[in-house]
TIVO-2410 file (N, C-alpha, C; in nm, 3 decimals):
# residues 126
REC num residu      c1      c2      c3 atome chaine
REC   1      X   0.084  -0.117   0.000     N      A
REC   1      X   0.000   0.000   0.000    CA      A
REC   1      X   0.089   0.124   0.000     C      A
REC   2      X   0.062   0.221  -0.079     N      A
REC   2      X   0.149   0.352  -0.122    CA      A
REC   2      X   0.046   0.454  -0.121     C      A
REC   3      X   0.080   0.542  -0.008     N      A
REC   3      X   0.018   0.665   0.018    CA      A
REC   3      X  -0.032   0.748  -0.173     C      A
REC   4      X  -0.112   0.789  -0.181     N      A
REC   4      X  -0.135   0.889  -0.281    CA      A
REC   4      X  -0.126   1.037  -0.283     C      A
REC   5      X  -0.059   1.105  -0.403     N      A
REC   5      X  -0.003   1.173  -0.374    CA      A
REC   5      X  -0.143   1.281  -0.415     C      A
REC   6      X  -0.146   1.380  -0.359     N      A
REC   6      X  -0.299   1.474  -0.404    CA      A
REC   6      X  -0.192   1.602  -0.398     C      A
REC   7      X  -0.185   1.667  -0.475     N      A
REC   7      X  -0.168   1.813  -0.494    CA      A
REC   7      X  -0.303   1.911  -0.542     C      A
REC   8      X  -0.260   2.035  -0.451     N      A
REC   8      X  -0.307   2.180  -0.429    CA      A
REC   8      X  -0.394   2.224  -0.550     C      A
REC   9      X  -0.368   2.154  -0.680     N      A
REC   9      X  -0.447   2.192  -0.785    CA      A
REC   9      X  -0.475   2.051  -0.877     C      A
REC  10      X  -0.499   1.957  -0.799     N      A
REC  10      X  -0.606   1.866  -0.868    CA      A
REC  10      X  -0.734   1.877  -0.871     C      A
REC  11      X  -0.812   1.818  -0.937     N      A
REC  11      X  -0.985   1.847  -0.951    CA      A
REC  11      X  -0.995   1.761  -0.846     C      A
REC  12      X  -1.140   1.757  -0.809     N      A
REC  12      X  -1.198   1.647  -0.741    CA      A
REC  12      X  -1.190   1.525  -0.801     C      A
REC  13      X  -1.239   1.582  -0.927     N      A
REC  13      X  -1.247   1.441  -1.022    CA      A
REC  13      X  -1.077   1.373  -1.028     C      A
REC  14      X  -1.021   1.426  -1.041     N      A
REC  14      X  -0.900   1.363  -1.023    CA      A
REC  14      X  -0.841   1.281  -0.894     C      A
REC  15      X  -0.891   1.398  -0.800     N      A
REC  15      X  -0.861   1.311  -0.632    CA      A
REC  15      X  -0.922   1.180  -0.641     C      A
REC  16      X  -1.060   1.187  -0.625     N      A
REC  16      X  -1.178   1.075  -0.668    CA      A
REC  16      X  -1.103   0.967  -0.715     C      A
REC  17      X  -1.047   0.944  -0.798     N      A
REC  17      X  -0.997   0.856  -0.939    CA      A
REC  17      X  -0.856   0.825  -0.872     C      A
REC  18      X  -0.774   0.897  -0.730     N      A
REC  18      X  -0.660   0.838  -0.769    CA      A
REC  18      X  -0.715   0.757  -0.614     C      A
REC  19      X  -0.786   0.819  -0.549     N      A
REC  19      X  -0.854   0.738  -0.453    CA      A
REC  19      X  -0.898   0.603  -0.490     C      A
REC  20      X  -0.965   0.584  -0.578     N      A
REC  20      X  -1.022   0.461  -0.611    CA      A
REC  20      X  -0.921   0.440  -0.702     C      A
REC  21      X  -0.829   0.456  -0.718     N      A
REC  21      X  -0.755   0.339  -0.799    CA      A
REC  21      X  -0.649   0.226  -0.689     C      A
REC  22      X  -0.632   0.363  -0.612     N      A
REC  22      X  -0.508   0.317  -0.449    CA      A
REC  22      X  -0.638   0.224  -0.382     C      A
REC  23      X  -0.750   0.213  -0.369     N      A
REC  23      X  -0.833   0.122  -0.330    CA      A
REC  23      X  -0.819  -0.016  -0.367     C      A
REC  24      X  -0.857   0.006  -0.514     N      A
REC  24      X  -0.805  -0.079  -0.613    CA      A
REC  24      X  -0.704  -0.183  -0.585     C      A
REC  25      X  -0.572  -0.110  -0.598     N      A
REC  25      X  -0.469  -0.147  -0.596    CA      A
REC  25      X  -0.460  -0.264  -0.430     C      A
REC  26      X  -0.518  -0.205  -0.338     N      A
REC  26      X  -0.496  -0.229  -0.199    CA      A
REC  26      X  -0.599  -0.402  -0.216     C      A
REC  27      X  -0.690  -0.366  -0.311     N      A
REC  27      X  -0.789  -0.529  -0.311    CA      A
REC  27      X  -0.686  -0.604  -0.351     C      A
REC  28      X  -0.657  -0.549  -0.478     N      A
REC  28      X  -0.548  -0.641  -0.511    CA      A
REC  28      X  -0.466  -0.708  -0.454     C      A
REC  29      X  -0.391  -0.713  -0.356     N      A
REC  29      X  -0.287  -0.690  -0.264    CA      A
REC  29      X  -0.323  -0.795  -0.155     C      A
REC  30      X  -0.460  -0.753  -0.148     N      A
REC  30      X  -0.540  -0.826  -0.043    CA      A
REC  30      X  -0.552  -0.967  -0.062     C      A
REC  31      X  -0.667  -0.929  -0.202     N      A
REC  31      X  -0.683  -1.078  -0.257    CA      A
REC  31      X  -0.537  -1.213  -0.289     C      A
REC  32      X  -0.451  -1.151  -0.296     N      A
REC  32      X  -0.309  -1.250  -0.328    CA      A
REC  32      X  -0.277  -1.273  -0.188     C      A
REC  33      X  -0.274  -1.163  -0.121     N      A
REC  33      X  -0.251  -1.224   0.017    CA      A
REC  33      X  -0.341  -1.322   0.132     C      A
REC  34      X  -0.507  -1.324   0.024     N      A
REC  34      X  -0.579  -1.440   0.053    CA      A
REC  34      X  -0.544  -1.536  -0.022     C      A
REC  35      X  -0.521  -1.580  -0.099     N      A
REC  35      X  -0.454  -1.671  -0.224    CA      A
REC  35      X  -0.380  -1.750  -0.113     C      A
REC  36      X  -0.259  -1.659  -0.072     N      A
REC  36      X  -0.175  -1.751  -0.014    CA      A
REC  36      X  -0.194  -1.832   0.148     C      A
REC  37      X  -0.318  -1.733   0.202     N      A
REC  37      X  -0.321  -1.791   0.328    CA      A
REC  37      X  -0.457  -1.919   0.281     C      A
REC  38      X  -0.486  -1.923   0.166     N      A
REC  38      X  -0.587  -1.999   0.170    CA      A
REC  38      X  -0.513  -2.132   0.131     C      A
REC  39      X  -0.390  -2.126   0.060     N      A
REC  39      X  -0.312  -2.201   0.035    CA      A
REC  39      X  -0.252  -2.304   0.127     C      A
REC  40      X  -0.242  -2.245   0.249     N      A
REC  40      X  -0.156  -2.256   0.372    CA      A
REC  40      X  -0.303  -2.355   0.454     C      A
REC  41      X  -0.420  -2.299   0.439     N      A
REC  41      X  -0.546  -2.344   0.487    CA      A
REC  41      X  -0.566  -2.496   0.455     C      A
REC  42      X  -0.526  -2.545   0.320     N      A
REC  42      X  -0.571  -2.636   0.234    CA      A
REC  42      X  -0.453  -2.718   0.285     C      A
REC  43      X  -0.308  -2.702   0.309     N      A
REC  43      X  -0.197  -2.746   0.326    CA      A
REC  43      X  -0.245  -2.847   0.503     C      A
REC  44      X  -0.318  -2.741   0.554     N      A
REC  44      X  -0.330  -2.782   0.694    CA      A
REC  44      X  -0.458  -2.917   0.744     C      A
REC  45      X  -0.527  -2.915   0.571     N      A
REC  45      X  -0.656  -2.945   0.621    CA      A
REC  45      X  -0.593  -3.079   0.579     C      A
REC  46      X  -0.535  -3.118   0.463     N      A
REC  46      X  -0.473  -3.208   0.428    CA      A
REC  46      X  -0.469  -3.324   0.512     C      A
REC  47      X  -0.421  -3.247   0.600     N      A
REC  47      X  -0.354  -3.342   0.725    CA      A
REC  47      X  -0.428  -3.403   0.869     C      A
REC  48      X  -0.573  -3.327   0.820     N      A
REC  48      X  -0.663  -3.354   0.936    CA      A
REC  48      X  -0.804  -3.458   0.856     C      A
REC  49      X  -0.815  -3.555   0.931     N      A
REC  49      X  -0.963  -3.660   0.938    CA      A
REC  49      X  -1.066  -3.529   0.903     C      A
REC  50      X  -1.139  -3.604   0.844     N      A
REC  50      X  -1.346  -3.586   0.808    CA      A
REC  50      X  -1.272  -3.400   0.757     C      A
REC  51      X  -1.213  -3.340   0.685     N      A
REC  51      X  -1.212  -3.211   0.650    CA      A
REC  51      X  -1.285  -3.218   0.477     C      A
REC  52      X  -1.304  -3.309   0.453     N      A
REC  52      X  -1.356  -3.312   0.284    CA      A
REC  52      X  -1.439  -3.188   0.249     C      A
REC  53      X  -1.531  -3.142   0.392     N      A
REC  53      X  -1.668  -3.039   0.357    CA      A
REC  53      X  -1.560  -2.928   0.335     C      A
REC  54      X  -1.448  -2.914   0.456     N      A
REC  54      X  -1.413  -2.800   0.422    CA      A
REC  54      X  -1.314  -2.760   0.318     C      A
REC  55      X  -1.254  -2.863   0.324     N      A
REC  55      X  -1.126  -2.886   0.150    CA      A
REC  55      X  -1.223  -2.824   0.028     C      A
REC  56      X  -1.352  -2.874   0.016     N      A
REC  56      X  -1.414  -2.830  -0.096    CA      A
REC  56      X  -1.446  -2.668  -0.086     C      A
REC  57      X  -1.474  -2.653   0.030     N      A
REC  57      X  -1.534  -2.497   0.052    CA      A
REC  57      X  -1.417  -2.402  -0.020     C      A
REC  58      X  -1.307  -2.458   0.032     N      A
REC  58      X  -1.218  -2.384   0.019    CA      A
REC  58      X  -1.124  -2.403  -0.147     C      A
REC  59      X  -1.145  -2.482  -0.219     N      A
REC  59      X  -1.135  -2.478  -0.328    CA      A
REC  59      X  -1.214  -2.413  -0.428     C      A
REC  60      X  -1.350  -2.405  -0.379     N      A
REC  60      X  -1.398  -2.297  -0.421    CA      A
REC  60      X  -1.368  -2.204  -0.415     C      A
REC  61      X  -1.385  -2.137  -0.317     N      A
REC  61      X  -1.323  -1.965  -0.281    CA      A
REC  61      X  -1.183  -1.950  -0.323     C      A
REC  62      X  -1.128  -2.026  -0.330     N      A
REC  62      X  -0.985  -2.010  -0.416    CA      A
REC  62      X  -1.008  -2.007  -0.611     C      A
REC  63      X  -1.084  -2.054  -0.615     N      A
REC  63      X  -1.120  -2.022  -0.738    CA      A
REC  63      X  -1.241  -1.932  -0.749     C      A
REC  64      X  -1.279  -1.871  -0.683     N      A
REC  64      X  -1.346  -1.700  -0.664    CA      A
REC  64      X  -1.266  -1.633  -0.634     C      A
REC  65      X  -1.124  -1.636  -0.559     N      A
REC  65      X  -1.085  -1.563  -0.514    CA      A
REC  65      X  -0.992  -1.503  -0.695     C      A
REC  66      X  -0.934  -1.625  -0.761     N      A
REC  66      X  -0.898  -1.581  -0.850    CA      A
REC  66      X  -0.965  -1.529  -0.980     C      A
REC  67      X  -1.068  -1.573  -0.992     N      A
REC  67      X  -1.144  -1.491  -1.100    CA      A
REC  67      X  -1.199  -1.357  -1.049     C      A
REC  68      X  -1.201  -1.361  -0.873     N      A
REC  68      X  -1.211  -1.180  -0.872    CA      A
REC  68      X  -1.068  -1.110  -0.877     C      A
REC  69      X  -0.973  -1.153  -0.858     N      A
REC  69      X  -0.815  -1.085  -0.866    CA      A
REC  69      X  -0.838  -1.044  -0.982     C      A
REC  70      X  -0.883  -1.140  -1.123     N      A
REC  70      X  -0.893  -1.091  -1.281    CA      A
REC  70      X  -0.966  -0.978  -1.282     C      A
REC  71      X  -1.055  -1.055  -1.236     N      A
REC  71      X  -1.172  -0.926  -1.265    CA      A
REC  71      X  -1.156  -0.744  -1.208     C      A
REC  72      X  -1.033  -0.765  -1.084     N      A
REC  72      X  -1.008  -0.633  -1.047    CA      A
REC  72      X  -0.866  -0.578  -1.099     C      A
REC  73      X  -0.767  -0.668  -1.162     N      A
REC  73      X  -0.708  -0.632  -1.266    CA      A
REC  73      X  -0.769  -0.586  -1.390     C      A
REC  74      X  -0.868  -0.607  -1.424     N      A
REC  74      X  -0.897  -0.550  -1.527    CA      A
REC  74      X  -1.007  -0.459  -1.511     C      A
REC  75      X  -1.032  -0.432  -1.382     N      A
REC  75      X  -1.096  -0.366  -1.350    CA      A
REC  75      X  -1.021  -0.183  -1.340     C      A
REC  76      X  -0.911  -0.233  -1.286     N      A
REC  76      X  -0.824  -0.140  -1.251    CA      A
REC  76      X  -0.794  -0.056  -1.379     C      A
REC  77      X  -0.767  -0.154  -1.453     N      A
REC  77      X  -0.687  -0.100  -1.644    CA      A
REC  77      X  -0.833   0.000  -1.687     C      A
REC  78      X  -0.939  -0.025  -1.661     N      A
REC  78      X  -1.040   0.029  -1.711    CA      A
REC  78      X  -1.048   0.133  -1.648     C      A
REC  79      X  -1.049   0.150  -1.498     N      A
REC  79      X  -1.050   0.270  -1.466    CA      A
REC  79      X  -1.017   0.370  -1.486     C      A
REC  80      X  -0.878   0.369  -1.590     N      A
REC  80      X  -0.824   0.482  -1.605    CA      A
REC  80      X  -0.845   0.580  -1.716     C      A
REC  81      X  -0.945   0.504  -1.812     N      A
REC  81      X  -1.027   0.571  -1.905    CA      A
REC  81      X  -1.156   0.640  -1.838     C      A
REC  82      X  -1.160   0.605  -1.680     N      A
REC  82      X  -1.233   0.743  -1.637    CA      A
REC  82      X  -1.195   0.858  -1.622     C      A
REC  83      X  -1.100   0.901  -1.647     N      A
REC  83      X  -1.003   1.053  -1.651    CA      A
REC  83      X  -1.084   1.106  -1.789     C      A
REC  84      X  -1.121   1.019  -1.925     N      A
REC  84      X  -1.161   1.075  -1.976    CA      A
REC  84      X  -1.295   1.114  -1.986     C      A
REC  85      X  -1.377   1.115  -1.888     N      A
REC  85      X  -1.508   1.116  -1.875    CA      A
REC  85      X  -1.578   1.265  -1.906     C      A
REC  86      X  -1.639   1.313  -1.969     N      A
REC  86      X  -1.688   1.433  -1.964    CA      A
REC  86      X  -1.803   1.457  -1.980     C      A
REC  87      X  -1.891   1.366  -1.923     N      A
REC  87      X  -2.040   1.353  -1.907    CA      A
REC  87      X  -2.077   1.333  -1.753     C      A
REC  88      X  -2.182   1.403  -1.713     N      A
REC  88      X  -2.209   1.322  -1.549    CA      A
REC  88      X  -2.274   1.155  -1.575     C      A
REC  89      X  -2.310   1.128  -1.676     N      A
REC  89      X  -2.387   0.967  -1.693    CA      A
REC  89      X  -2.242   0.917  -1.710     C      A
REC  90      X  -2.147   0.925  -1.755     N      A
REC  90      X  -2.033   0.857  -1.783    CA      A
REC  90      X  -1.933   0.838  -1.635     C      A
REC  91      X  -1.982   0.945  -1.563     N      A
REC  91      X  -1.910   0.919  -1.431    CA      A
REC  91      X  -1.966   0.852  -1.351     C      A
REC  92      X  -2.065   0.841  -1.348     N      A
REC  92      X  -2.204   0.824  -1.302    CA      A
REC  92      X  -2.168   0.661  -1.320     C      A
REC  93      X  -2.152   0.627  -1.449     N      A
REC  93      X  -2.165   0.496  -1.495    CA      A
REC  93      X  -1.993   0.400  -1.384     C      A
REC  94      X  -1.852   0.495  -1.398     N      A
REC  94      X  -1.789   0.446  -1.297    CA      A
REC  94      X  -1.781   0.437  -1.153     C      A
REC  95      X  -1.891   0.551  -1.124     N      A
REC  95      X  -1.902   0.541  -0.974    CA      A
REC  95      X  -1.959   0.427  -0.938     C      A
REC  96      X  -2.054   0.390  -1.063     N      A
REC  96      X  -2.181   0.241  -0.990    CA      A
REC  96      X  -2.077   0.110  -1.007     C      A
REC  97      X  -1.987   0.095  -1.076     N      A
REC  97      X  -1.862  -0.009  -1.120    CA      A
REC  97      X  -1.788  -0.021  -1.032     C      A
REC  98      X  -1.743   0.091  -0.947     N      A
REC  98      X  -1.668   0.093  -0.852    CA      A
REC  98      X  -1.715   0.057  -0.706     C      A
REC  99      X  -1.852   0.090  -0.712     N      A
REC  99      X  -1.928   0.063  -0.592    CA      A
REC  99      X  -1.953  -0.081  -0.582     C      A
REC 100      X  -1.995  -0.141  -0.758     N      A
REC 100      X  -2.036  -0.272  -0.738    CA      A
REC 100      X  -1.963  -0.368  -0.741     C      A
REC 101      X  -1.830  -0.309  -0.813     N      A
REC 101      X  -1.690  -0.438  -0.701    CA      A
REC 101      X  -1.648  -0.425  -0.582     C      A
REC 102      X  -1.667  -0.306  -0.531     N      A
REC 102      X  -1.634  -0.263  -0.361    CA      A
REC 102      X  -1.761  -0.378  -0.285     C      A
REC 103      X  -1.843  -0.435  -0.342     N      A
REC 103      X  -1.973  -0.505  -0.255    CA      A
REC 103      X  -1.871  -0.605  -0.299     C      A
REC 104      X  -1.902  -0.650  -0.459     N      A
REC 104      X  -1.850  -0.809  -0.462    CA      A
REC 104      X  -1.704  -0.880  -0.362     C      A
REC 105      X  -1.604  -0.753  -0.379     N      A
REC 105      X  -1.509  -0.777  -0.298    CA      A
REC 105      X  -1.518  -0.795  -0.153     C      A
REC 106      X  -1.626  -0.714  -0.099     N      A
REC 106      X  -1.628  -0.713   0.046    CA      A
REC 106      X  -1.720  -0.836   0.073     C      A
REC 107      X  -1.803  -0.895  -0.011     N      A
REC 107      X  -1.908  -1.025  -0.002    CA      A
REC 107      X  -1.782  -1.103  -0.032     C      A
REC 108      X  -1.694  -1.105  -0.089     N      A
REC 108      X  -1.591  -1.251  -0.148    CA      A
REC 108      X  -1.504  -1.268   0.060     C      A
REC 109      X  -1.474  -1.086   0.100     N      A
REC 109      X  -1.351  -1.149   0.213    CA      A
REC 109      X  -1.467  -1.167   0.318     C      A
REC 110      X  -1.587  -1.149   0.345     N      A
REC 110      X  -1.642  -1.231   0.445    CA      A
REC 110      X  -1.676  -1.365   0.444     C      A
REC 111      X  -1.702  -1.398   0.304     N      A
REC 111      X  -1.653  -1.576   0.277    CA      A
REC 111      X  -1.546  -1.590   0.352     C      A
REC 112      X  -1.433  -1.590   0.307     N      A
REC 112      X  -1.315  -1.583   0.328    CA      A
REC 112      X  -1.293  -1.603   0.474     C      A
REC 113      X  -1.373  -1.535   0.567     N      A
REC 113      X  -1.338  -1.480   0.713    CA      A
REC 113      X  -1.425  -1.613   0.762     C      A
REC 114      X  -1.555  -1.625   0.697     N      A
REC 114      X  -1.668  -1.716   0.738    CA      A
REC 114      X  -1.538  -1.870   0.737     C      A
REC 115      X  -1.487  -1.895   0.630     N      A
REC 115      X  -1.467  -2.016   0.658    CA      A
REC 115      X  -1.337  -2.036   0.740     C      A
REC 116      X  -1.235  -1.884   0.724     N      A
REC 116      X  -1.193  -1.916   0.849    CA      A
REC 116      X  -1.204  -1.969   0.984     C      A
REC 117      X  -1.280  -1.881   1.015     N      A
REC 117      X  -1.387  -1.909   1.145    CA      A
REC 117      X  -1.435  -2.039   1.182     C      A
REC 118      X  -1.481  -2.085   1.060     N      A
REC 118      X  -1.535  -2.208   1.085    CA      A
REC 118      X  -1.404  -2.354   1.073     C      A
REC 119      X  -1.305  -2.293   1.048     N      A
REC 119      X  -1.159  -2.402   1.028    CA      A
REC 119      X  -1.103  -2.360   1.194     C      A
REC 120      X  -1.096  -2.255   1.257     N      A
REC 120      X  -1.071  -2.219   1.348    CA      A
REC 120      X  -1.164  -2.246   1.493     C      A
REC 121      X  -1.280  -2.252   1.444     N      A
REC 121      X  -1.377  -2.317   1.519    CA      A
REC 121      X  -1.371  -2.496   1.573     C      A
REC 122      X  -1.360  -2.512   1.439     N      A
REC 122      X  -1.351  -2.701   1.420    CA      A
REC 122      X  -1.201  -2.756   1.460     C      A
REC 123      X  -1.110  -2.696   1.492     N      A
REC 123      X  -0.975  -2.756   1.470    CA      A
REC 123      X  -0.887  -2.670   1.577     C      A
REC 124      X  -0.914  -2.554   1.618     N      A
REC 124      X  -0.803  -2.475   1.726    CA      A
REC 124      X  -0.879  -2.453   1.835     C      A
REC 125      X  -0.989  -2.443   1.839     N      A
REC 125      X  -1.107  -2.436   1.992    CA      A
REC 125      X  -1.147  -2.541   2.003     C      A
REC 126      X  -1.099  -2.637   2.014     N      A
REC 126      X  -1.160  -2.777   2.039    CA      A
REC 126      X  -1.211  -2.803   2.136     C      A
***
């Protein structure tokens, strides 16, 4: 994560845009760094009796987790053709894009947390 830099004579629209891109960038970041602890998850379950329900759970979400990494890589590349926006429907149209991967992302890491919880539940609070 890298501070953004805002100077004295940017637009809003510009602040806006470098805000949500450093957002962006920070899912990103996130999501790989779920990648790998989910990795580490699967490594552990391996090794434990009756985990099949959760081996699967979690092969799933590892393969959500990577088709949303795509999807916010290329999410990201797109964003930056919002600089050229000069319509309010056209901004309009990235604010709702930005909002509606900020849900999908935040619905993908409470999965994420949920099945923690529930590997942490079943196996370290015994």
């Amino acid at each position: 994560m890298s501070d953004i830099k805002i100077y004295p004579n940017d637009s809003e629209k510009s602040i806006i845009i470098k805000k949500d891109r450093q957002e962006v960038a920070d899912w990103g970041l996130h999501l790989e760094s779920i990648n790998e602890t989910l990795a580490a998850l699967m490594s552990f379950l391996k090794k434990q009796p009756n985990s099949a329900s959760l081996k699967e759970q979690i092969v799933s979400i590892r393969r959500d987790n990577t088709l949303l990494l795509t999807k916010i890589y290329t999410y990201s590349n797109a964003l930056q053709k919002s600089m050229e926006c000069d319509t309010v429907s056209c901004d309009n149209f990235y604010h709702y894009l930005h909002e509606k991967n900020r849900k999908i992302y935040r619905g993908h890491v409470q999965q994420v947390r949920s099945i923690k919880n529930e590997l942490y539940n079943r196996y370290i609070r015994k």
